[in-house]
N, C-alpha and C positions, 0 to 999 in steps of 0.2 A: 146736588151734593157737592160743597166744598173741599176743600183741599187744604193740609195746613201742613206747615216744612216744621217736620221733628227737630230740626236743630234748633228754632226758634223754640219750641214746647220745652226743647231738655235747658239749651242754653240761654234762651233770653234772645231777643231780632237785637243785632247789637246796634241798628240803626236807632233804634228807641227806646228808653232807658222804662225797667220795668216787665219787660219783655213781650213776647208776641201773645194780647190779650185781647187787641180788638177786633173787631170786625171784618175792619177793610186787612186785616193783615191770611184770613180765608182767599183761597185762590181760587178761579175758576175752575183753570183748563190747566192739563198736562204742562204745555208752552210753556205758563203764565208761573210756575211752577220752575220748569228751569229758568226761567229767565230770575226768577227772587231768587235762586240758587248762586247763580252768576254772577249776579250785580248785587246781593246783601251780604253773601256769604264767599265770596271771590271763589269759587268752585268750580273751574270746568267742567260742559257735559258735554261727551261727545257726543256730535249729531252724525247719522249713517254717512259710512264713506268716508268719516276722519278721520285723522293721525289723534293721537295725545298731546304732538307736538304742536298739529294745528287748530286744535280745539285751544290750546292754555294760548297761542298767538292770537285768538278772535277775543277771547275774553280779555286779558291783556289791552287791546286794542279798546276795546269797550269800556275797561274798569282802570284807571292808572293806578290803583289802591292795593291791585294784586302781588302781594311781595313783597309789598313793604309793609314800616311799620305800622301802616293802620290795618295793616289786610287783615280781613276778618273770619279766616277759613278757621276752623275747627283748628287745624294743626299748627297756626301761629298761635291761637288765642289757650291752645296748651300749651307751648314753648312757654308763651310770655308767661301764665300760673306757674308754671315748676320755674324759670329762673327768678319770680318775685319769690315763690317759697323756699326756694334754697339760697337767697341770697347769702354771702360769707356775710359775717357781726364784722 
């Protein structure tokens, strides 16, 4: 039985325009799971025995997209909706 990351179902794989519909975007394993969390969605997990601090440093390290403007966590991808919908005329 596959696996498939809600954010992709609510929001769209923002890697792929159209959203998360195919096949290969089913994950196997737990892992395989965090790791599309990580590297699609710039999302920390922490793994046992980590800080928050050093979970966001290994990811960081992994993803240079975290943080900035392409970063694609949930919580950029709403800033960036509400200041396109309230932009001042």
């Amino acid at each position: 039985m596959g696996i498939v990351c809600k954010w992709c179902l609510i929001y769209g794989n923002p890697t792929r325009p159209g959203g998360s519909t195919a096949i290969k975007d089913v994950l196997e394993t737990d892992e395989d799971l965090i790791e599309h969390i990580e590297m699609v969605h710039c999302m920390p997990v922490k793994r046992p025995g980590e800080t928050s601090e050093q979970a966001e440093a290994r990811v960081r390290a992994k993803n240079p997209r975290m943080g900035t403007a392409e970063c694609t966590c949930p919580r950029c991808n709403a800033r960036r909706r509400l200041m396109f919908r309230w932009r001042p005329a």
